[in-house]
C-alpha positions, 0 to 999 in steps of 0.5 A: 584263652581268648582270640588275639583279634575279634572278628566284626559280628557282621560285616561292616555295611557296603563291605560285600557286594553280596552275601555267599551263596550255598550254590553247589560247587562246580566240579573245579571247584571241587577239584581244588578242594580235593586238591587242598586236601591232598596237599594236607595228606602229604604234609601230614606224611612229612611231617611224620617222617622228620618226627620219626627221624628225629626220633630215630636219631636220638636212639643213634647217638654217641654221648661224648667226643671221647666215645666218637669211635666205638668198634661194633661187630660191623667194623669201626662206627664214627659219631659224626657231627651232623648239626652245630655246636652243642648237637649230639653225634650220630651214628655213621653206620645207623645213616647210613642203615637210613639212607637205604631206607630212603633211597638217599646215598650218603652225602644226601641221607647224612645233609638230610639228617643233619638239618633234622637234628639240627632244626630239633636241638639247635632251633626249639621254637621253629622247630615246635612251630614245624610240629603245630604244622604253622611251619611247612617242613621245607622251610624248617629244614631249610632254615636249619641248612643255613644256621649249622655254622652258626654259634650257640648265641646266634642260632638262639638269636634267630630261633627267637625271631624267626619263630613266630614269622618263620611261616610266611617269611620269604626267603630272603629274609631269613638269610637277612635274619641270619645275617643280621645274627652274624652281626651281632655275635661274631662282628669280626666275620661280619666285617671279614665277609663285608670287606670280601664281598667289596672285592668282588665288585664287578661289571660285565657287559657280555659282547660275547652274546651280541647277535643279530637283534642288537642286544646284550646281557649285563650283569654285576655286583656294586655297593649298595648305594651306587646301586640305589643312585642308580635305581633313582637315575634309571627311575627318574629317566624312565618317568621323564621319558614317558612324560616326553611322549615315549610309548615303550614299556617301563623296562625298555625305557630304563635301558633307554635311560642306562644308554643315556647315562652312559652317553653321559646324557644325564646330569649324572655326568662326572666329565668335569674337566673341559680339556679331558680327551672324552669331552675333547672327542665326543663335544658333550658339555661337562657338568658338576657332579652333584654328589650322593643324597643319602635317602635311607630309612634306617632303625638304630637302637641307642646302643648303636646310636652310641656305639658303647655295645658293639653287640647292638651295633645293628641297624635295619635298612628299610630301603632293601630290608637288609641289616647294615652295621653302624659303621657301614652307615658312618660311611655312607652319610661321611660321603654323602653331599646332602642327608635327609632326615624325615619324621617318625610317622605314627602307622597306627595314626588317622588322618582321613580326608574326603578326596579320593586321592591318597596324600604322600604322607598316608601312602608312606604310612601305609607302606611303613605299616605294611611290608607287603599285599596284605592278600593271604600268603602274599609276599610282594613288596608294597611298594610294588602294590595298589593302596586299596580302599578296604572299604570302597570310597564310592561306598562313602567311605573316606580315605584314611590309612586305617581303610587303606591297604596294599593289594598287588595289582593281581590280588586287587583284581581278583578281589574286585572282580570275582564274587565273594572275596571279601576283606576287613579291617580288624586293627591296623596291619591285621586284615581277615579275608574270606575266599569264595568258597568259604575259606578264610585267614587272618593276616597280620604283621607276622604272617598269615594264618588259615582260621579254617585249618589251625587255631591263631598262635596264642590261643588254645585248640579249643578257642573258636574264631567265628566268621562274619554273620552274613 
C-alpha cells in the first residue's frame, strides 16, 4: 500500500537555513534520548498489562445474568457488571484475586478492570488503536471511564469518530464527542442535562477573600452567548484601552474593563429609564440596549436544517468547538438583534499576494483549515497562534494560505531560532517536521504522527515514508 502523503525529494529551496549536521551529540542531547527510549519501555509495559488483563478478564467471565451468582468453594462469586450495555460479567472474586496483585483495593481494581473491558468490547477501533501503540494507554482507558453510561449506538458513535483522532485529541474534545452522541441517540437526556445546567447559572464575587491588596476572585457559570457577549466586551475594551495609551498587560486591562462595565461605563449600559433610582444616585447617562449579534459558525446537516431527523438535529459551533442542538440555535437567532451570515471559504483555496501583511480573509482560511499549531503534538487553539510564513517571505515567497500556518508564539520561536528545525508543506493542513536531532512527524488534520517510531495509518509495517534529501 502506498503512503498517504509524498514527501518532497528535496526540501524546497531556501526552506532550511542549513543542512543537519552529523556532529556528536552532546551529552543532553544524549540524555533526551535516553529519556525518549525509557518513556517507549514504559509504554511498551503498559500496554502488555491491559493486553493481559483483557485477556485475563475474559477467562473470568460469567456467560448470562442467570449464572451472575454461582456458589463456588470460596462462598458466593457475583458476575459484576463492569463495563456498559452488551460487556460481559466478571467474576468478583477473580477481581478481587487481581487487586492484590496490583496493590489496588477494591473499588480502584473493579473501576480498573471495568475501563479494560470496556475499551476492548464496547470501543473496538480505539481499542486497536491503543494495541498499534497510536493510542496512549491513558487516553484509551480514559475514554472507556466516560462511555460506560453510553448506549449501544452512541458508544459505536464515538468508537467510529474517535478512532482515528483519539491520539492527539485534547481532552475537551472527547468529552464534546460524547456529548455530541448524547445528542444524537437519547436527545431526551440532552434536553434533560441542558434544561439542568440552566439552573445552575451563577455569579459570585468571593468578598470573603478581599484582603489588603484590593482584589477578589470571581467565579460563575452563565449561558453561553451571555458569556461570548462578554468576551467580545472585555475584548473591545481592552483593545480601546491600549490604544488609549494604557501600558498595563492584556489580563489587567480586561478587569479594567469588567469594572467599567459594571460601572455601566460602556454602551453595554441597559439603565434605560431616566427616572430609575441607579440613574437618579450615580448621574450616569442611560443608554439604549443594543441588543445580541449573533456571530456564530455553525455546521448543520440538512436533517437538522429541516428538523425532519430529530437524530441528525446536531450542529457544531466553531466559536467554543462545542456540539449545539438545532433547537439551542432556534433561540439564540429568535433573541438576536442582528444575525451575521458569512460566506463558505474554500480552505484549500489560493489567493496569494505580493504584500507581507495577511489579508482578513487568508487569516480566517487559514484558521478554519487549522484547528490548532501545526508543530507536532500542539494543541493550542489558532487563534491564540502566530500565522507563519512556512516559507519565509524574505526568501521571495508570497503570502498565500497555502504557505501560511499557525504556529504558537513558543513553537514559532523555537522553529525560528534553534538550528535544524524545519517544516513543509505536503498539501493543505498536512505539514512534515524534522526536529534536530533527526526526528521527524507528519502532521495532519487528524493528529500528529512520528514517522520515526510507527508507520502513518493506512499504510502497511513495510511502506517506508523517506525524509527530505538534504
Amino acid at each position: 500500500m502506498a503512503p498517504l502523503f509524498d514527501l518532497p525529494a528535496a526540501p524546497p529551496a531556501g526552506t532550511v537555513d542549513a543542512p543537519l549536521t552529523e556532529a556528536p551529540l552532546s551529552r543532553a542531547d544524549e540524555l533526551l534520548k535516553g529519556i525518549a527510549q525509557r518513556r517507549r519501555i514504559i509504554t511498551d509495559q503498559q500496554l502488555g498489562e491491559v493486553r493481559d488483563i483483557a485477556e485475563w478478564a475474559m477467562q473470568h467471565t460469567v456467560a448470562v445474568p442467570e449464572d451472575a451468582s454461582t456458589l463456588t468453594e470460596r462462598g458466593l462469586d457475583t458476575g459484576l457488571p463492569l463495563a456498559g450495555e452488551g460487556a460481559p460479567l466478571i467474576s468478583d472474586f477473580a477481581v478481587l484475586e487481581l487487586g492484590a496483585i496490583l496493590a489496588r483495593g477494591i473499588d480502584s481494581v473493579r473501576n480498573y478492570v471495568g475501563q479494560v473491558v470496556e475499551l476492548s468490547h464496547r470501543l473496538p477501533q480505539v481499542w486497536a488503536g491503543v494495541l498499534d501503540g497510536y493510542v496512549p494507554v491513558w487516553k484509551g482507558l480514559r475514554i472507556a471511564d466516560c462511555t460506560r453510561d453510553l448506549g449501544v449506538e452512541a458508544v459505536a458513535f464515538v468508537d467510529q469518530h474517535l478512532a482515528r483522532f483519539a491520539a492527539t485529541c485534547s481532552w475537551a474534545q472527547v468529552e464534546r464527542l460524547i456529548d455530541e452522541a448524547i445528542t444524537r441517540f437519547d436527545p431526551d437526556l440532552a434536553e434533560a442535562r441542558r434544561a439542568a445546567a440552566a439552573e445552575t447559572r451563577h455569579f459570585d464575587i468571593d468578598f470573603d477573600r478581599a484582603g489588603t491588596d484590593s482584589t477578589v476572585p470571581l467565579h460563575g457559570e452563565v449561558d453561553l452567548t451571555d458569556a461570548l457577549d462578554a468576551e467580545q466586551a472585555l475584548r473591545h475594551r481592552a483593545r480601546e484601552l491600549a490604544e488609549l495609551g494604557c501600558t498595563e498587560p492584556l489580563d489587567v486591562r480586561r478587569a479594567m474593563a469588567f469594572g467599567e462595565m459594571a460601572r455601566c461605563d460602556l454602551t453595554l449600559n441597559y439603565l434605560t429609564d431616566p427616572t430609575d433610582p441607579v440613574v437618579e444616585e450615580t448621574g450616569l447617562r442611560p443608554h439604549t440596549p443594543r441588543g445580541r449579534t449573533v456571530d456564530l459558525t455553525v455546521h448543520l446537516s440538512q436533517a437538522a436544517v429541516e428538523g425532519v431527523n430529530p437524530a441528525g438535529a446536531v450542529g457544531r459551533l466553531d466559536n467554543t468547538h462545542t456540539p449545539v442542538t438545532a433547537e439551542q440555535i432556534r433561540e439564540w437567532c429568535a433573541a438576536a438583534g442582528t444575525i451575521i451570515v458569512r460566506p463558505v471559504l474554500d480552505v484549500a483555496g489560493h489567493e496569494p499576494t505580493g504584500a507581507y501583511e495577511i489579508a482578513e480573509r487568508q487569516a480566517r482560511q487559514v484558521l478554519l483549515r487549522d484547528q490548532t499549531c501545526v508543530y507536532p503534538h500542539c494543541t493550542r487553539p489558532a487563534e491564540a497562534c502566530d500565522l507563519d510564513h512556512v516559507t519565509p517571505h524574505a526568501k521571495g515567497d508570497v503570502t498565500c494560505p497555502c504557505n501560511l500556518a499557525p504556529v504558537c508564539r513558543g513553537h514559532h520561536r523555537l522553529k525560528t531560532h534553534r538550528h535544524g528545525w524545519a517544516y513543509w508543506v505536503l498539501a493543505p493542513g498536512v505539514y512534515f517536521w524534522r526536529g534536530r536531532t533527526g526526528e521527524q512527524w507528519l502532521v495532519t488534520p487528524g493528529g500528529t504522527y512520528a514517522l520515526d517510531t510507527r508507520p502513518c495509518p493506512g499504510t502497511t509495517t513495510t511502506d517506508s515514508v523517506d525524509p527530505p534529501d538534504e
